[in-house]
N, C-alpha and C positions, 0 to 999 in steps of 0.2 A: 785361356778361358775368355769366353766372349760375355761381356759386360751383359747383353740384349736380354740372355738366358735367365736371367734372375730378375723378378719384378716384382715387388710387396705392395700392399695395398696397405694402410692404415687404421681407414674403416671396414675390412674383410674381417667374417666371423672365425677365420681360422688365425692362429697366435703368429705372429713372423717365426719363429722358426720351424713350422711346419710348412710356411709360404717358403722359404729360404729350400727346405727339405724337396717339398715336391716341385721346386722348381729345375733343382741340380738331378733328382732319381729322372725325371720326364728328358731333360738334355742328355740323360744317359741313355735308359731307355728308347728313346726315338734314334738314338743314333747320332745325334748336335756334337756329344764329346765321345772322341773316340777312345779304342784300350790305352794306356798308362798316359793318358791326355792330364796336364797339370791342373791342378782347381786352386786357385788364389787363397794366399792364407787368410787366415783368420780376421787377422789385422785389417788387411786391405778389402775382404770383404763386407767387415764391418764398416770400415770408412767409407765404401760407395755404398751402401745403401740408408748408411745414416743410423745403424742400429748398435747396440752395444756389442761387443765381443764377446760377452758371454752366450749372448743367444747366438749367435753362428758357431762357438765350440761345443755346444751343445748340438745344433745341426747337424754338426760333423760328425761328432762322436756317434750320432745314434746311424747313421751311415758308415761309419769303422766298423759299429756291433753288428750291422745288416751284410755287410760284404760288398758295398758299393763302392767304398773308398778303401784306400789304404794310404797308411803315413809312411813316409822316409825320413828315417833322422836326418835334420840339418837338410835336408831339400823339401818337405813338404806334402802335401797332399795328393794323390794320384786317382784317376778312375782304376778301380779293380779289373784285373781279367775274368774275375770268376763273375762279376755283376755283370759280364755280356754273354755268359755262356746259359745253356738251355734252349729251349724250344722257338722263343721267341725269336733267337737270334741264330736260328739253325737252317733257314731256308733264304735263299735270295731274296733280296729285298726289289720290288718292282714299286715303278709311277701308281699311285690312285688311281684308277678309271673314272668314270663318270659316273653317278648312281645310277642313271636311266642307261647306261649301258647293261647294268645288271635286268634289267625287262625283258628286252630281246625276246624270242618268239613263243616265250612259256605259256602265254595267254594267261595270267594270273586269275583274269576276272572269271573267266571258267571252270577254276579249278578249285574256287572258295567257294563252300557249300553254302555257309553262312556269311551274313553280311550284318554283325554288327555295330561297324562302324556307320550302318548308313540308319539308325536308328536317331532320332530324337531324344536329348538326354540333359539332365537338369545341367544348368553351367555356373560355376561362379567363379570369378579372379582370384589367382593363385593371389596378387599381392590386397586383398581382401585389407588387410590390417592397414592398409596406408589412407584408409578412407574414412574421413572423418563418422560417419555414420553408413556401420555394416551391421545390417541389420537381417545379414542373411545368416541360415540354421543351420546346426550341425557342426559350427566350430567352439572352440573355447577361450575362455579369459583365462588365458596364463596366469594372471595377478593372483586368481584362486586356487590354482592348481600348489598344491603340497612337495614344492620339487627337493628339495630337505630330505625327506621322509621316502621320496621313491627314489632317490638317488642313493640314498643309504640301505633300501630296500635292495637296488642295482648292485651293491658293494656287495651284502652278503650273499644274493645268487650269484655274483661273478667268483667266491672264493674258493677256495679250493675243500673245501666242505659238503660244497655240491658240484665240482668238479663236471662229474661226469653225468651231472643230470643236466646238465646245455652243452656240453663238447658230443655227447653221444648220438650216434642215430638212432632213433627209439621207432625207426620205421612206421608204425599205424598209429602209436600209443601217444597219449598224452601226461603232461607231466601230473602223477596224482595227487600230490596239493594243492592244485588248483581244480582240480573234479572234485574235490574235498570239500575244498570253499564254497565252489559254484553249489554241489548240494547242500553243504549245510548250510550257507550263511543267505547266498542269493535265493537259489529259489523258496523255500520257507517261508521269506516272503510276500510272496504271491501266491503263498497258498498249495502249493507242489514239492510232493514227495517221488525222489526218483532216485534208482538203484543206479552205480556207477557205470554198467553196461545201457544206461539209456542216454547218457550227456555225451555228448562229442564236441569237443572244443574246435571251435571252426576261424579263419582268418576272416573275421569281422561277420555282423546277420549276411550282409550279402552274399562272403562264402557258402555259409549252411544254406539260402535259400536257392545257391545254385545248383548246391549238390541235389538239393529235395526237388528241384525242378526237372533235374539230370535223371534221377530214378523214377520220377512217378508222373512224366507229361513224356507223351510222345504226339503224332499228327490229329490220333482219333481222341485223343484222352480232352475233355470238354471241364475247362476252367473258368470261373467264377470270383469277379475281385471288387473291391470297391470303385466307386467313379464317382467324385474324384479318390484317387489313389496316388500308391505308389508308383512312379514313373518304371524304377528300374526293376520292378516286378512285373510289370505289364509286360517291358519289352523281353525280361527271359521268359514269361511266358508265349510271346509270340516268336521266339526261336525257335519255338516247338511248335508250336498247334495255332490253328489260324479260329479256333472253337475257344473265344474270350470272350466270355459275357462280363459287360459292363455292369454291375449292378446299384442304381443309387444309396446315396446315403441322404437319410434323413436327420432330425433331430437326438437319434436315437442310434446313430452309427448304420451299418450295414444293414438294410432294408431284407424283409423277409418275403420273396415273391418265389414263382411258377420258373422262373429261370435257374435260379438259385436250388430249386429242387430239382433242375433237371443236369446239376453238373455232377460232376468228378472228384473234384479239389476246388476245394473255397479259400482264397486268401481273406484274411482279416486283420485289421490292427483294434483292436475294441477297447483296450484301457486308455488310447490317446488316438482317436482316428486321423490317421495320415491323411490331408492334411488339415483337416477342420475342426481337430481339435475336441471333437466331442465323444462323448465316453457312454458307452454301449450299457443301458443299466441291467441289473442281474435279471431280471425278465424278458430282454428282448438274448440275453445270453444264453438262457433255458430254452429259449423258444427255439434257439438258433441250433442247437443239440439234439434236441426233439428231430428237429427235422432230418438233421444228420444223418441218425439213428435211422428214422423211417426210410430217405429216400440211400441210402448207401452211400454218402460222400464222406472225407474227409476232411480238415482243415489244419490250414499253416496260420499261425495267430504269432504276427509278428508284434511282439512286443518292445516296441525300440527303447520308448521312454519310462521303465518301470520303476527308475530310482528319483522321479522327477515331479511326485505327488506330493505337493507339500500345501495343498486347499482342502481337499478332504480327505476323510478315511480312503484306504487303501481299496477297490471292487476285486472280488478276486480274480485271478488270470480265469479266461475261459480252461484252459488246460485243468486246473483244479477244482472244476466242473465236470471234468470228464469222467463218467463213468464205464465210458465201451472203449476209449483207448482209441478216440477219434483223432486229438489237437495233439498237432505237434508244435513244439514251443519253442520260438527261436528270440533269443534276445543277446545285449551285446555291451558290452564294457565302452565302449566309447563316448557316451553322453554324460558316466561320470567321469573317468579317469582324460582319455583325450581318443581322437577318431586316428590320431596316428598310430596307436598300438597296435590294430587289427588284429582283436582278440574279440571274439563272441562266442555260442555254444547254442546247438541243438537239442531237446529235449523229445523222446520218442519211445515209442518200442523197439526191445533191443533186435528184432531183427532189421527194423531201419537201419538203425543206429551203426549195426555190423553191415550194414549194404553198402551207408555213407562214411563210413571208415573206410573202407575198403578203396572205396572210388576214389575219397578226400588223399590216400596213400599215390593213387595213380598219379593224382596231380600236384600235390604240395609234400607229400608225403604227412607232414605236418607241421604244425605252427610253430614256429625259432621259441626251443625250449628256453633260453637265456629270458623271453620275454613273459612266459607262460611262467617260471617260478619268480621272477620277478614282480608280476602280478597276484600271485598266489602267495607272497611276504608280506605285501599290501594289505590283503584281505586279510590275514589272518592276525596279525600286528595292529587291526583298528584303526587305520590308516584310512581305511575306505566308508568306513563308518563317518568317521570325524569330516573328511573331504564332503558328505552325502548332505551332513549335516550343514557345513558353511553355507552350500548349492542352494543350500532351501532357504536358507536366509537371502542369498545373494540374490535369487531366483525370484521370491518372495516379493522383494522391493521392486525389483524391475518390473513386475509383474503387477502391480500396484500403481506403477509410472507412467506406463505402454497403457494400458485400460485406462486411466485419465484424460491423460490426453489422446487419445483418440475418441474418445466422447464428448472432449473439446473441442479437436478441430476435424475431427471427421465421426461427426453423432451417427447412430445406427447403425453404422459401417458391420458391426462385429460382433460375437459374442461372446461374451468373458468367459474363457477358458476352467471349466469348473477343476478341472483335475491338476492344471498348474501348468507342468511342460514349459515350454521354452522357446514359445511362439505364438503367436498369434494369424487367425482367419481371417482377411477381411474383404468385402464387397465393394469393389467401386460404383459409382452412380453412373446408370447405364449409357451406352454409350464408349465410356475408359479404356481405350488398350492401355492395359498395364503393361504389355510389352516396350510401345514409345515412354509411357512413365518411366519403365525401369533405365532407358537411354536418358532420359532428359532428368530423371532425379542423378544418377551416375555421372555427367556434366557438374553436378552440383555438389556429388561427393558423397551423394545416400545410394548403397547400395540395397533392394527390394529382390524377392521373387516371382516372378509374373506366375500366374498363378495357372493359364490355360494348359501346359505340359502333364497335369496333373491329370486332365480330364480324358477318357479313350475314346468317347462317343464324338461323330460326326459334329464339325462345326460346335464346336466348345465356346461359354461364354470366356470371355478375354476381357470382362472388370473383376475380376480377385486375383488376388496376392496373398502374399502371406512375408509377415514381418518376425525374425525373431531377435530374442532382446540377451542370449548365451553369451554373446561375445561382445557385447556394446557397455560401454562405462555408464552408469547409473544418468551422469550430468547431461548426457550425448541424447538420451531418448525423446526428451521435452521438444527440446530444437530441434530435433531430426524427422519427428513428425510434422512439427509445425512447419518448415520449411519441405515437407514431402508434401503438406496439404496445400500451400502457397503453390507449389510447379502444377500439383493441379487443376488448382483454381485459375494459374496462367491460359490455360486452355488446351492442354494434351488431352486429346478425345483419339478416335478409331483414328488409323494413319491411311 
């Protein structure tokens, strides 16, 4: 046994003896130790690497129970025959080539219909958390996250009680405790009542707004969204159809014009408008229906932040407005619980609903039941209640914090957020690429989101941002503005 094969880290999130574990299965696995090749005892493995002996006979052992090792009385430890046998180890083993040898004469770039990669698309640093002031949206304060309560939540969907509602392939279907919750507890809500053949439980809004873009936009189909808007709805809508009307928003959310009547499918976000924050009142909601109705279009009303209203009474969803079975209603568990679960749901008529099942089978089949009852123990145990509840206090204050001082150190910049949410809109003084801002505050440790990727019209203004306060400690937002108003009062203008 070669010493090199084994390497622990200290500060690694995995325990040493699963570092011990996957160091010796990969030496095996790759080929490093060969069939009945010796493995150092116990002892001596413990004494080079500095750790106790029991965590390396524990290592071992769980590699005796797996078939990787085997022991000989009184000689020791051995790699297994059977841990080299199978597929893996059933063909000759060749050199790596080259990756760009794999090119050669395919022509790839003419054989991809689509090119999403070469779209424009919002960015933020994976290591986010290591920045004194991250002030960007869509992540979460762990510190408030309930992990207690979903981790014992996780125990009893993993038990053998519900065995076979996450071990099974449920092919189309969804797990119906959690279509259960979603009807009774979420959308109720917002004001929407809907039968279990109209919810489809989708891998986060983005899934369901892919599937809904999949079924209902092709080259001639003429779509309708807000500007500024959502980025990655723009771009699957320009997967499809080059017919994307821009439509502003005003004071009042999605503006009601002669374009707008002349679409197909209207995207909307109207209880928190993506990203400015302003909330569409129940007469420009009516009016927006009316028109529906008259000119023949439909509407997807993505409601991202609906558990995040803690300023005023609740507006109801446009959906719960619907009287002709125009809005289909797409919202998502990620802004309370966490965006890693990728877990959301579609709201529709059920021959959508069976169109995007169908489709959603093609491609995910469906969403990792283990996570789906898991969440659906959450909800129904008042787990999500009580989490909703902390958010709004937590939310509350920051929210309280962010609006002061930016009235401090950057007056008129913004306006206060009447519905709550978990961000804030604001205007630089003209002139501002918030894009060099967001380089030169990032230097300094604030991360911001420049705010132009939002906008789809020609030559977009590039002084707004947008600041959110989910994932930032109460103490952090005071200094993090005041030191973001400092870098721009140093002189970052157009670059």
């Amino acid at each position: 046994m070669r010493d090199w094969l084994v390497h622990i880290k200290r500060n690694e999130h995995a325990s040493l003896q699963t570092q011990i574990r996957e160091a010796l299965v990969t030496g095996i696995l790759d080929g490093q130790l060969a069939r009945d090749e010796p493995i150092p005892s116990t002892r001596k493995m413990a004494k080079n690497l500095g750790v106790s002996r029991n965590t390396v006979v524990l290592a071992y052992q769980g590699m005796l129970d797996d078939g990787y090792l085997i022991a000989r009385e009184r000689s020791g430890y051995y790699v297994s025959d059977k841990a080299l046998e199978g597929p893996a180890f059933s063909r000759p083993r060749r050199a790596p080539r080259a990756a760009t040898a794999a090119q050669g004469s395919v022509g790839w770039e003419g054989r991809i219909l689509k090119h999403p990669a070469a779209q424009e698309n919002i960015s933020k640093p994976l290591d986010w958390q290591s920045y004194p002031y991250p002030f960007i949206y869509g992540q979460v304060d762990h510190t408030l996250f309930p992990i207690a309560e979903w981790r014992e939540c996780a125990r009893q969907a993993l038990g053998r009680k519900w065995l076979g509602s996450w071990t099974n392939d449920t092919w189309a279907f969804d797990d119906p405790l959690l279509v259960e919750q979603v009807r009774r507890r979420i959308l109720p809500r917002r004001g929407i009542m809907a039968g279990e053949d109209e919810i489809l439980i989708t891998l986060g809004a983005q899934n369901a707004l892919y599937l809904l873009t999949s079924l209902m936009v092709d080259d001639k189909t003429r779509v309708a969204m807000e500007d500024p808007g959502f980025p990655d709805m723009r771009n699957l809508f320009r997967l499809k159809t080059e017919n994307v009307a821009p439509i502003p928003v005003d004071e009042h959310g999605l503006s009601i014009n002669e374009a707008l009547a002349q679409s197909d499918l209207v995207f909307t976000t109207p209880s928190h408008q993506f990203p400015t924050t302003v909330t569409m009142p129940l007469e420009r909601r009516l009016e927006l229906l009316k028109l529906a109705s008259q000119c023949n279009f439909v509407i997807i009303e993505d409601d991202y932040e609906f558990e995040t209203n803690y300023v005023n009474e609740p507006c109801p969803a446009l959906k719960s407005l619907d009287d002709d079975g125009r809005v289909i209603y797409v919202g998502s568990l990620s802004k309370t619980l966490f965006p890693g679960l990728r877990l959301g749901f579609l709201v529709g008529p059920k021959t959508l609903v069976a169109e995007a099942r169908a489709l959603r089978r093609l491609m995910v089949r469906h969403a990792p039941n283990n996570n789906q009852r898991t969440a659906a123990l959450f909800l129904s145990l008042g787990h999500h209640d009580t989490l909703i509840r902390r958010l709004h206090r937590a939310y509350r204050t920051r929210w309280e914090i962010m609006g002061a001082a930016l009235e401090t150190y950057m007056p008129a910049s913004t306006r206060i957020p009447s519905f709550g949410g978990t961000s804030f809109w604001v205007k630089g003084r003209d002139g501002l690429d918030t894009e060099v801002l967001a380089s030169a505050a990032a230097a300094k440790g604030i991360l911001i989101e420049p705010g132009r990727i939002n906008f789809g019209t020609p030559s977009p203004p590039r002084n707004y941002f947008r600041l959110a306060f989910s994932s930032i400690e109460d103490k952090r937002i005071e200094p993090g503005v005041k030191l973001l108003a400092q870098t721009i009062d140093d002189g970052v203008t157009r670059a």
